[in-house]
FIFI-814725 format. One line per 2 residues: number of its first residue (from 1); their letters; for each residue x, y, z of C-alpha. Coordinates in nm, 3 decimals, padded with zeros to 5 digits. Layout:
REM residues N
NUM) A) X:Y:Z  ...
This chain:
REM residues 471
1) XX) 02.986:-01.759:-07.778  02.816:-01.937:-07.456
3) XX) 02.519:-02.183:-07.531  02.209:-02.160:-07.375
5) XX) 02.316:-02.388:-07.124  02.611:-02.243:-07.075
7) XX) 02.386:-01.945:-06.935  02.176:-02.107:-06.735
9) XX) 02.472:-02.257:-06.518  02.618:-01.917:-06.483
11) XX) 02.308:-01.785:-06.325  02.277:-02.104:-06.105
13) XX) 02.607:-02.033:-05.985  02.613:-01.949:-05.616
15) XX) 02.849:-01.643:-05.573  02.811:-01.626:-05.207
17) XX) 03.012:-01.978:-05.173  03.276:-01.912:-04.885
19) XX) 03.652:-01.913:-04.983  03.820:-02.261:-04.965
21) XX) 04.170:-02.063:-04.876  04.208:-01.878:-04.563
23) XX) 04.565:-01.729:-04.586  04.810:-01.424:-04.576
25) XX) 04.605:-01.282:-04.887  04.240:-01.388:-04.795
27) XX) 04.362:-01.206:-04.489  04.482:-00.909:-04.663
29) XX) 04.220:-00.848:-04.843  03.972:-00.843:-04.577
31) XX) 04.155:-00.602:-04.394  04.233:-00.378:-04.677
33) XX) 03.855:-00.330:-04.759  03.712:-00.333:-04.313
35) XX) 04.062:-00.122:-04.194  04.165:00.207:-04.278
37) XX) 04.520:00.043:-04.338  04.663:-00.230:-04.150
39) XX) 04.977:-00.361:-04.037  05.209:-00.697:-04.021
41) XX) 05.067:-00.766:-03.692  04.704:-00.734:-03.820
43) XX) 04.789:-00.993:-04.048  04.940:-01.250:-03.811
45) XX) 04.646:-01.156:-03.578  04.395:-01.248:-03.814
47) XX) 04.582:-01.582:-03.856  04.552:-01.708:-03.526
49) XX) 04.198:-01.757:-03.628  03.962:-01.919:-03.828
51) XX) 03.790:-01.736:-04.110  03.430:-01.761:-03.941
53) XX) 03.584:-01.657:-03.611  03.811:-01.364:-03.741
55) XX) 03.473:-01.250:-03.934  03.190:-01.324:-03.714
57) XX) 03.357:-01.280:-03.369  03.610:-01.020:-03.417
59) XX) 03.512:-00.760:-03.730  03.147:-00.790:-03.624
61) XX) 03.204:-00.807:-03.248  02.962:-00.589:-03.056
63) XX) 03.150:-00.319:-02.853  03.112:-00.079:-02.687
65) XX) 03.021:00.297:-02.768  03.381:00.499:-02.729
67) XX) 03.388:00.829:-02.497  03.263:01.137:-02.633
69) XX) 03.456:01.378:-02.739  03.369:01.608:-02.448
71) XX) 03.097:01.704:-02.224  02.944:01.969:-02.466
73) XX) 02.770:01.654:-02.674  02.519:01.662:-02.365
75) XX) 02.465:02.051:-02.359  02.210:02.209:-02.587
77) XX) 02.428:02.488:-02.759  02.377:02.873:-02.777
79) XX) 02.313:02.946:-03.129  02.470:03.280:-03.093
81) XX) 02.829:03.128:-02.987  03.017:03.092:-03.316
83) XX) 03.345:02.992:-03.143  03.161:02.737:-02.916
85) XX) 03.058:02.593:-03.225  03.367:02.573:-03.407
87) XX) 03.580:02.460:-03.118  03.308:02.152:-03.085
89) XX) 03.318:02.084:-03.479  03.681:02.062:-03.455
91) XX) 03.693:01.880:-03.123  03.476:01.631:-03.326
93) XX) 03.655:01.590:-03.599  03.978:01.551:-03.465
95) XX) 03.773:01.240:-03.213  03.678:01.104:-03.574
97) XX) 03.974:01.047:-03.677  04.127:00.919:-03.365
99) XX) 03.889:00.657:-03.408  03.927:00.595:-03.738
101) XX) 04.287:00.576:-03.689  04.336:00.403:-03.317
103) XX) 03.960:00.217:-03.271  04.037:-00.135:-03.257
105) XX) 03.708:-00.171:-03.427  03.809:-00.110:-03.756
107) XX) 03.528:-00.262:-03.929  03.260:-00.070:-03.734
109) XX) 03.407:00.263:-03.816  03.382:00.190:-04.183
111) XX) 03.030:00.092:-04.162  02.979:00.472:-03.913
113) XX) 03.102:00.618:-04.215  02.933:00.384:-04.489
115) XX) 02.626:00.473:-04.329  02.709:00.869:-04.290
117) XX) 02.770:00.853:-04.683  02.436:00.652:-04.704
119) XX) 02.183:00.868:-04.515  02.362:01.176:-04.561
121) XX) 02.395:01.500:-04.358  02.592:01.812:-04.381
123) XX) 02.719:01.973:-04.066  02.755:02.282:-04.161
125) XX) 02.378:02.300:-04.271  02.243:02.158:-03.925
127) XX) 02.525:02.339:-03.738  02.491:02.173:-03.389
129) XX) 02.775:01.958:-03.383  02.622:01.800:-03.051
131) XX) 02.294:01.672:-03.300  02.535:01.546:-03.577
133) XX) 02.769:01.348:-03.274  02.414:01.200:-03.190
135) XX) 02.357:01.079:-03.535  02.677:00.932:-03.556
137) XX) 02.623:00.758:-03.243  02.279:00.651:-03.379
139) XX) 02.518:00.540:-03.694  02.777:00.326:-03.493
141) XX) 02.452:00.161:-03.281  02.366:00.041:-03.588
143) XX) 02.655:-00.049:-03.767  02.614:-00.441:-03.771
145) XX) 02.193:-00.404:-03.678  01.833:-00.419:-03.829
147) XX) 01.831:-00.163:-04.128  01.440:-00.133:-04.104
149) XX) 01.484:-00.022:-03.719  01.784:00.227:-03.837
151) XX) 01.603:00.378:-04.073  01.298:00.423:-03.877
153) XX) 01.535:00.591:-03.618  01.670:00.861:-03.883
155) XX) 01.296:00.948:-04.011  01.312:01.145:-03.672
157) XX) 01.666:01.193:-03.602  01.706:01.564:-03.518
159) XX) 01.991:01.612:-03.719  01.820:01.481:-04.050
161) XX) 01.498:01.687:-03.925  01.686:02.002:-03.974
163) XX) 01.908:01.874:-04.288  01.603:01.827:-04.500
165) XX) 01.392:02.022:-04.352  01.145:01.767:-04.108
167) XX) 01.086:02.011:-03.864  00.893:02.224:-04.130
169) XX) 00.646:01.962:-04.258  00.329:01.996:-04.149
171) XX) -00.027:01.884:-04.225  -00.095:02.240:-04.367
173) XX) 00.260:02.302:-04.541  00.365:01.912:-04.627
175) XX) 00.778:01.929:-04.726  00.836:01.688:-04.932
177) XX) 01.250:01.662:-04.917  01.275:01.398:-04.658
179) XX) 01.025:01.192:-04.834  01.190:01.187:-05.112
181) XX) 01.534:01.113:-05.046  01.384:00.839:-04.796
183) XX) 01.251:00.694:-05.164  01.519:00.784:-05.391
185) XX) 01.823:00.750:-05.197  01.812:00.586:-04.819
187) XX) 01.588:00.287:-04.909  01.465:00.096:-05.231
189) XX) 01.565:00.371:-05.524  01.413:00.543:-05.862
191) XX) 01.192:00.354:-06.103  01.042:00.137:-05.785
193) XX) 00.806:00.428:-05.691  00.611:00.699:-05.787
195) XX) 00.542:01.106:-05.737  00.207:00.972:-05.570
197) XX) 00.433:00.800:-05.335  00.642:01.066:-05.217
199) XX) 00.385:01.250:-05.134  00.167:01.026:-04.939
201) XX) 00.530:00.977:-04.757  00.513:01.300:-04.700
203) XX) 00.202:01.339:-04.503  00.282:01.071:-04.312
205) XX) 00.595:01.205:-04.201  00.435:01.522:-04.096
207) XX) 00.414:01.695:-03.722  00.782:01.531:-03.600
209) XX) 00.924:01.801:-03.393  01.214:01.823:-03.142
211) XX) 01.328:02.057:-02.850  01.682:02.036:-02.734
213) XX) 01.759:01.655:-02.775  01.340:01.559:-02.731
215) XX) 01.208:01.415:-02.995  00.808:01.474:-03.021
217) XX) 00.545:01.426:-03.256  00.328:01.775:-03.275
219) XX) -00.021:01.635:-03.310  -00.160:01.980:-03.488
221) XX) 00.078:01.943:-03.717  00.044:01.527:-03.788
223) XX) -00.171:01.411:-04.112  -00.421:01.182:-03.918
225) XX) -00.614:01.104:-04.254  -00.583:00.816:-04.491
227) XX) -00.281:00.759:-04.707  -00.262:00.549:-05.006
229) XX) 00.135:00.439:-05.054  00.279:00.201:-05.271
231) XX) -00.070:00.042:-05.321  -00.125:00.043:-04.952
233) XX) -00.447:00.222:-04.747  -00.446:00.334:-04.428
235) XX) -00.365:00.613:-04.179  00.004:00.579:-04.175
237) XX) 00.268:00.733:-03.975  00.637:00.733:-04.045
239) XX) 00.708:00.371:-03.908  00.429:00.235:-04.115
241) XX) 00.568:00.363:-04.470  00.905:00.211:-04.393
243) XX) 00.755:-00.144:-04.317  00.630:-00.102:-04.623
245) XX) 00.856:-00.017:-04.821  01.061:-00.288:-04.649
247) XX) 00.858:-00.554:-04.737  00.913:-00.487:-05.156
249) XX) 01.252:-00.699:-05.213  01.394:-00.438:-05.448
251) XX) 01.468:-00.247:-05.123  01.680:-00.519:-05.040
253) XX) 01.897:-00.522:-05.367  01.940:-00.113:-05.410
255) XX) 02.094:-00.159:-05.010  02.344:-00.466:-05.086
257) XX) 02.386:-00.264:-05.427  02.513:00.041:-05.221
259) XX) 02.704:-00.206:-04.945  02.885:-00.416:-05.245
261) XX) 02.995:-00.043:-05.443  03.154:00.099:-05.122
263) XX) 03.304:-00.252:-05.008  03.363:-00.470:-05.272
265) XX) 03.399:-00.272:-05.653  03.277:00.019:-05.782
267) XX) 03.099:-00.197:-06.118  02.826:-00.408:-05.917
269) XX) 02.773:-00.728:-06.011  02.402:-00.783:-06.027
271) XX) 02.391:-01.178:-06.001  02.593:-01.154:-05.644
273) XX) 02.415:-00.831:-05.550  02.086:-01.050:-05.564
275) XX) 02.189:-01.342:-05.393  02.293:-01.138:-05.105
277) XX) 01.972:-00.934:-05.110  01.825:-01.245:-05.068
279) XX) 02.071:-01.310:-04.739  01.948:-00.981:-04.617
281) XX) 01.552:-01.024:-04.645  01.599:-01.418:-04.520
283) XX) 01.720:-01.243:-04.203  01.490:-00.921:-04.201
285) XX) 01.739:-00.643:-04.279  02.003:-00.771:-04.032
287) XX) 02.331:-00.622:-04.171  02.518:-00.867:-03.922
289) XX) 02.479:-01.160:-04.156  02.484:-00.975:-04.462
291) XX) 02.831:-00.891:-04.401  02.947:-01.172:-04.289
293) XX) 02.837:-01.395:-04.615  02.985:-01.043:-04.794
295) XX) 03.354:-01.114:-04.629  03.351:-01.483:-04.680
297) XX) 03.233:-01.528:-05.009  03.476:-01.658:-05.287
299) XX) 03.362:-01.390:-05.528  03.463:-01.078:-05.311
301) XX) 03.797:-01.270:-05.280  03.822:-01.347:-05.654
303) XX) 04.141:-01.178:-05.860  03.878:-00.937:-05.970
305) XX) 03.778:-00.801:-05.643  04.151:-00.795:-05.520
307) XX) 04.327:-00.443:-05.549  04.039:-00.345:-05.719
309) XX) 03.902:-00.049:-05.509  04.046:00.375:-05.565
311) XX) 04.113:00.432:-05.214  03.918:00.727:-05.100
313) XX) 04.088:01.027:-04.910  04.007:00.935:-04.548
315) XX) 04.133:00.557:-04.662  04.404:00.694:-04.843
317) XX) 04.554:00.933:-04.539  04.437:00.717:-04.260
319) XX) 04.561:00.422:-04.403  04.868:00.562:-04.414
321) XX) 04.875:00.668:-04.071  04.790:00.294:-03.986
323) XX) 05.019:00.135:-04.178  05.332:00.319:-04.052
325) XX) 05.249:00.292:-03.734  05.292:00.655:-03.690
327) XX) 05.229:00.790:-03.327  04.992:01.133:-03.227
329) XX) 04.930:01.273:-03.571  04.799:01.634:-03.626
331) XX) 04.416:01.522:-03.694  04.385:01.909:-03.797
333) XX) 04.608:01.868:-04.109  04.510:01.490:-04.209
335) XX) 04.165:01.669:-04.162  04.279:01.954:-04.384
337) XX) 04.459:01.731:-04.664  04.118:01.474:-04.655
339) XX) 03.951:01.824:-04.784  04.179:01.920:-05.030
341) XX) 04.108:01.547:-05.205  03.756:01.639:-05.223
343) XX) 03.633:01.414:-04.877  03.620:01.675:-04.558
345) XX) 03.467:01.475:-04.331  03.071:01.528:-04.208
347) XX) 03.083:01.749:-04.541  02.955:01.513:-04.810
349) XX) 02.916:01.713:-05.135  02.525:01.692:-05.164
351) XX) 02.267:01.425:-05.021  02.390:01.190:-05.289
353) XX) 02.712:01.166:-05.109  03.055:01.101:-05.214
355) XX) 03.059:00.876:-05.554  03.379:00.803:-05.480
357) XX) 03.612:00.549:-05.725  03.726:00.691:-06.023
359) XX) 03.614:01.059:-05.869  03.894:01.031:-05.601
361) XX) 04.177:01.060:-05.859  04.214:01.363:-06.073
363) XX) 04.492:01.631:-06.218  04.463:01.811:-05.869
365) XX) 04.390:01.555:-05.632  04.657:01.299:-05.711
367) XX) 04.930:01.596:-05.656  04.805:01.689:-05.353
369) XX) 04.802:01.251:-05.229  05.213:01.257:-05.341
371) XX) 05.248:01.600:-05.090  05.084:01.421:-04.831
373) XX) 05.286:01.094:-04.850  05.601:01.284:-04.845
375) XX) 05.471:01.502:-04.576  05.440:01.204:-04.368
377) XX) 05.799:01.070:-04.505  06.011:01.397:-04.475
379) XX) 05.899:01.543:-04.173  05.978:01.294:-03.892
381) XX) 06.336:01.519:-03.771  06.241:01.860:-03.724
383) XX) 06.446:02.061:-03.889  06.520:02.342:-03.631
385) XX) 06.525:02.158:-03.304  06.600:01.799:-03.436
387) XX) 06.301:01.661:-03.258  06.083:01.368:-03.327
389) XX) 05.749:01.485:-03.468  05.483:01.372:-03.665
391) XX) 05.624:01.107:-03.941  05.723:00.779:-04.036
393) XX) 06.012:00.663:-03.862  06.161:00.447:-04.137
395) XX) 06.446:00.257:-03.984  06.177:00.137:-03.701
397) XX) 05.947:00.031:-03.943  06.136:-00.131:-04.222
399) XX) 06.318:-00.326:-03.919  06.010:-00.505:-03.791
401) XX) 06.001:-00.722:-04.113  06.252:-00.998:-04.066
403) XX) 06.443:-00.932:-04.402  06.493:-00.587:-04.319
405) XX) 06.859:-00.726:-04.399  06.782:-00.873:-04.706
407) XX) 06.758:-00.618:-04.996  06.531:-00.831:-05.218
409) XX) 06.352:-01.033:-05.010  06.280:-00.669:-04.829
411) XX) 06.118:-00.533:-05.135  05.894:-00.799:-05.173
413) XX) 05.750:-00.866:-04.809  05.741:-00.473:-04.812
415) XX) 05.510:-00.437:-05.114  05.300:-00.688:-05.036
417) XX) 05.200:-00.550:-04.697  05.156:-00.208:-04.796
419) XX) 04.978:-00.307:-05.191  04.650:-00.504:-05.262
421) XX) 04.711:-00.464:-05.662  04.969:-00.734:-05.794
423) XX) 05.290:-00.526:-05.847  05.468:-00.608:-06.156
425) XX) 05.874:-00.772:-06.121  06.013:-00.450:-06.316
427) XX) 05.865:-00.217:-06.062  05.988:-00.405:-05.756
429) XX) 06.306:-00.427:-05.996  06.281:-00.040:-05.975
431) XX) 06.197:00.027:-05.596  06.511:-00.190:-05.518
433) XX) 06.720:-00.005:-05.722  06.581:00.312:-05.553
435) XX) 06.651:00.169:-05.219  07.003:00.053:-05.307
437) XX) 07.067:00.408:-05.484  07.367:00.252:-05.662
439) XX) 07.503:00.043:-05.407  07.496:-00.365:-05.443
441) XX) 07.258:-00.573:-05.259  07.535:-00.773:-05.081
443) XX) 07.595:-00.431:-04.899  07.244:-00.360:-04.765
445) XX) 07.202:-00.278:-04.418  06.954:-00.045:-04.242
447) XX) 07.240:-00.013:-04.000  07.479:00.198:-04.296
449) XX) 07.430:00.555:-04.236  07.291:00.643:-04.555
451) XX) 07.013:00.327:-04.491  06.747:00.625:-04.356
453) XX) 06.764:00.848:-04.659  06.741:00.551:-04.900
455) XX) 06.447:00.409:-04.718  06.299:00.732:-04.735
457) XX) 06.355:00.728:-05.129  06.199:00.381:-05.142
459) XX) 05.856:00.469:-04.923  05.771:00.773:-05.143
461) XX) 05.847:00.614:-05.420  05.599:00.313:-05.329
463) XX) 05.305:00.569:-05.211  05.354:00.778:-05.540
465) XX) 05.300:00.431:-05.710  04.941:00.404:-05.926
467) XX) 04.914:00.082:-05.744  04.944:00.236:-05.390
469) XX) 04.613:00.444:-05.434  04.430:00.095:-05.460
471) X) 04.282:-00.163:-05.211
């Protein structure tokens, strides 16, 4: 039982202290939870580096915006052309997740799709794919700025205006959906406001209108009279009700609360989710410097935090991708098999979004994760024509470690790159006797002719592992 004292000096503790240790596993880790998989390289890369400039000057680099997936993200679409619209939905997609796969800013892709997951949409309810590619652009803008500017930015974002119905509130009619959610779910969370609230929201949220890609404010439609909002009078419009709520602190700990579940472990820890509220109102919503504290702090890199994380789908398949260095992948079927985990992507099951940890892995999803990963394993020779296609090409990658000679020491340099949990000795005991498939370890060589089908053996025996579904 802890004294008194005891107590006190936990809570004086300072969580946000930055790790002592920069190494191969400090290194790991970060990549594991700002990549969608990462390789030797990425490792050695981050290396070469201190910890403050691999954080603050590489993952939070400011870059710029990538291409667009084609012209048709500038052209207002014809309602009435269904196969316009699902070409462009898949054209998108598939640039999705040749970002998420090839961008060499990893970390800003996660926060595009922390922030998707955050203020949610659906694209098959707003069905212009050219508004939701704005949104995500509006998204990846953002990714490392002000949260109170964001925010005020998707209040009028033409995609959210149609996803919760904007464009129908009016002074007459006011739609209280958007107001709401804004409350309950984008910004400072339930028990911090009241009915009262969401309704004076409401009114001032009223009139916003748009026409193509213009964004207007209908004045016949605007509440122009006084609102009374979280103990506040005046005659607010939409930017004034987010300063406001900005300015109550709670706001600040439901959004690290939300930043530390999706980065750092699905059980928030309340004492480090406050300090680092804190970090965010000290520097007015900047997510920059939130993150950066996040990454460096000795408590995300504690044993806890480690390995800690169920890989979602698009982790989980990407990742994969990443990590074997596989080459022009069929973004249609990754797409496909994301959907069949229960994450299709821009399809977030309701504007809660995905819960994600323990609700990745079930009876029927964790099936469908061991088809994938021997999908990816089995299919590099085609079997008619004998032609590379989409797969792991295991010689090539087991021979860029340097014991790709040495049996044991292969096994271990192996699962450490590709697992964040600790394995156990018996199952690396087990994976090499996989790989050796009766053969003694004096006699291992990637060069024997049966080294390919035992390699294959040993990679989907490592991605059916518990410990592979974890980061």
């Amino acid at each position: 039982m802890k004294s008194k004292a005891g107590i006190d000096i936990m809570k004086n503790l300072n969580l946000l202290n930055k790790i002592q240790t920069w190494d191969e596993s400090a290194a790991r880790h970060i990549l594991s939870r700002t990549h969608y998989g990462f390789t030797k390289s990425d490792v050695e890369f981050a290396l070469t580096m201190s910890l403050d400039d691999y954080v603050d000057n590489h993952l939070l680099k400011d870059s710029p915006l990538p291409n667009p997936p084609g012209n048709w993200v500038n052209t207002i679409p014809d309602e009435n052309n269904e196969d316009a619209f699902e070409e462009r939905i898949i054209e998108f997609i598939n640039w999705l997740f040749n970002l998420l796969t090839y961008s060499q800013d990893q970390f800003r892709e996660k926060m595009v799709q922390f922030l998707h997951n955050h203020f949610v949409s659906k694209f098959e309810e707003v069905e212009w794919p050219s508004l939701m590619y704005r949104q995500n652009q509006l998204f990846r803008n953002y990714a490392f700025g002000n949260f109170i500017e964001l925010t005020k930015q998707v209040n009028i974002d033409p995609a959210m205006l149609v996803f919760l119905n904007g464009e129908e509130n009016s002074k007459e009619h006011p739609n209280e959906n958007y107001a709401r959610e804004l409350l309950e779910l984008f910004t400072i969370g339930i028990g911090n406001y009241t009915e009262k609230d969401v309704k004076e929201a409401a009114r001032a949220l009223t009139g916003w209108r748009f026409e193509g890609f213009d964004v207007f404010l209908e004045d016949e439609d605007y509440d122009d009279g006084q609102k009374t909002f979280m103990g506040e009078t005046g005659n607010f419009g939409h930017t004034d009700i987010v300063d406001i709520i900005f300015k109550n602190n709670e706001t600040a700990k439901f959004l690290c609360r939300k930043l530390y579940s999706y980065f750092v472990h699905y059980e928030p820890n309340e004492q480090f989710v406050s300090q680092l509220a804190q970090v965010m109102v000290d520097n007015n919503y900047d997510l920059k410097p939130v993150l950066s504290v996040m990454l460096k702090s000795e408590y995300f890199h504690s044993v806890d935090i480690r390995g800690a994380k169920i890989k979602s789908p698009i982790e989980f398949a990407v990742g994969s991708l990443r990590q074997f260095n596989i080459e022009e992948p069929d973004f249609e079927y990754v797409s496909e098999v994301c959907g069949f985990l229960k994450q299709r992507i821009l399809d977030p099951p309701n504007v809660s979004g995905w819960q994600g940890q323990r609700n990745w892995i079930s009876t029927s999803t964790l099936p469908h994760r061991n088809i994938y990963s021997d999908d990816i394993i089995y299919t590099y020779l085609d079997e008619e024509d004998d032609e590379i296609t989409y797969g792991i090409n295991v010689l090539e990658y087991t021979r860029t470690y340097d014991s790709s000679e040495n049996a044991v020491q292969l096994i271990e340099d192996v699962t450490q790159n590709l697992i964040q949990f600790p394995l156990s000795q018996s199952k690396k005991d087990l994976l090499l006797k996989i790989m050796l498939d009766g053969s003694a370890e004096y006699d291992w060589s990637t060069y024997d002719p049966q080294a390919e089908s035992r390699l294959r053996k040993l990679y989907q025996a490592i991605m059916r592992l518990p410990e592979y579904q974890l980061s």
